[in-house]
C-alpha positions as CSV (number, residue, x, y, z in Angstrom):
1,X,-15.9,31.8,3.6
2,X,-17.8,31.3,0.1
3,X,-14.5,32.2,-1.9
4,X,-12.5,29.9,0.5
5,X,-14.7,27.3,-0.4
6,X,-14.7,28.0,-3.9
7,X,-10.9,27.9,-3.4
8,X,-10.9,24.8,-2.3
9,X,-13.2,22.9,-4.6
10,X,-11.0,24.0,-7.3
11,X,-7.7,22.7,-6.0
12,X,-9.9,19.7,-5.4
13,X,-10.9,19.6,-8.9
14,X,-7.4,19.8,-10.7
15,X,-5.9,17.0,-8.2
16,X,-8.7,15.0,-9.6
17,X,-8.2,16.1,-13.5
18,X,-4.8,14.7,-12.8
19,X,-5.7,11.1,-12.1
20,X,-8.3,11.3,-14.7
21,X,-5.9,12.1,-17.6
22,X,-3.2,9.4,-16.0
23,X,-6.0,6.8,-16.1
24,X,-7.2,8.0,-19.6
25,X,-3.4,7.5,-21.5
26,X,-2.8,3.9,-19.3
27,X,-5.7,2.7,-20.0
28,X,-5.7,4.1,-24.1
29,X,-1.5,2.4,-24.4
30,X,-0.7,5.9,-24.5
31,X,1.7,5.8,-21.5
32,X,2.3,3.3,-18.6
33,X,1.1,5.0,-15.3
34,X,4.0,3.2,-13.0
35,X,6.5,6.0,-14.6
36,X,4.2,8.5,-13.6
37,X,4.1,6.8,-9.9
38,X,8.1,6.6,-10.0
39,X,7.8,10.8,-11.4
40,X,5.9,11.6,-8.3
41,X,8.0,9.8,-6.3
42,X,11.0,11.4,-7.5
43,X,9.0,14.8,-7.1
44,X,8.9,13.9,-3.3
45,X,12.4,12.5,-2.4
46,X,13.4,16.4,-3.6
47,X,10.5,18.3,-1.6
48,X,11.7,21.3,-0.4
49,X,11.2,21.5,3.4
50,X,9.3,24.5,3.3
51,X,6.8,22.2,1.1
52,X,6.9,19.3,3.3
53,X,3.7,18.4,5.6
54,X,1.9,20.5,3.3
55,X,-0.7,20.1,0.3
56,X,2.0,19.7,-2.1
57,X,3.3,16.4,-0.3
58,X,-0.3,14.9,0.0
59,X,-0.9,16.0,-3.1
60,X,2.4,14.3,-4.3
61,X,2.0,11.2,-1.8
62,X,-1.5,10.6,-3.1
63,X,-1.0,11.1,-7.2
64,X,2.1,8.4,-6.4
65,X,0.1,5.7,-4.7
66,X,-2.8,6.0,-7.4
67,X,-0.6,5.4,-10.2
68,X,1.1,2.6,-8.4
69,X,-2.4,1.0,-7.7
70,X,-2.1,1.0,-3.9
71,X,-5.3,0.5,-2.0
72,X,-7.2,3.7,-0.1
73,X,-5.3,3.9,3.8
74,X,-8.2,5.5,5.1
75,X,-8.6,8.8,4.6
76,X,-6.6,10.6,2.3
77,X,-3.7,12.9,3.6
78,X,-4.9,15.9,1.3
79,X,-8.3,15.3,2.7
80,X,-7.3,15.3,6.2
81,X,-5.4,18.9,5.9
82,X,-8.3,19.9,4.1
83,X,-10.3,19.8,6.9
84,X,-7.5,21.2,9.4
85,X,-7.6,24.4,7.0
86,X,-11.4,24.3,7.3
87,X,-11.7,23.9,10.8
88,X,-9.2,26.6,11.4
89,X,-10.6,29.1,8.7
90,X,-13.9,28.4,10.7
91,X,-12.3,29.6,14.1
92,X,-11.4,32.7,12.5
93,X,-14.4,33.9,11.2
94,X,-16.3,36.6,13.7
């Protein structure tokens, strides 16, 4: 379970370096985030189905709505598959 977790705080991590380095070029001039939203968006019109209802769409969803400013909707999509991953990883273990 500890390299699961470990596993999981990474992909956690790099999501976040994302928004991090968006915020850091908008808020230096260096780029304009709203092409970045309108990127991600793009990114998600031509999801593969296979990929759909998946990590990369939350992922995708929730790198879009940052750079377009929107406010939190709750929870966030990534972090409720998160936790259905946990929960079933959980159930497996002996």
């Amino acid at each position: 379970m500890r390299e699961f977790d470990t596993l999981l705080e990474t992909l956690a991590g790099l999501a976040a370096a994302n928004i991090v380095m968006v915020e850091t070029l908008h808020e230096r001039g260096v780029v304009d985030k709203s092409h970045f939203a309108h990127a991600f968006g793009r990114a998600l019109d031509t999801l593969s189905p296979e990929h759909r209802g998946g990590m990369i769409e939350h992922v995708l969803r929730n790198l879009r709505d940052r750079c377009m400013n929107l406010p939190p909707r709750g929870s966030s999509d990534a972090l409720d598959w998160l936790e259905k991953i946990v929960a079933a990883s959980a159930r497996r273990e002996p």
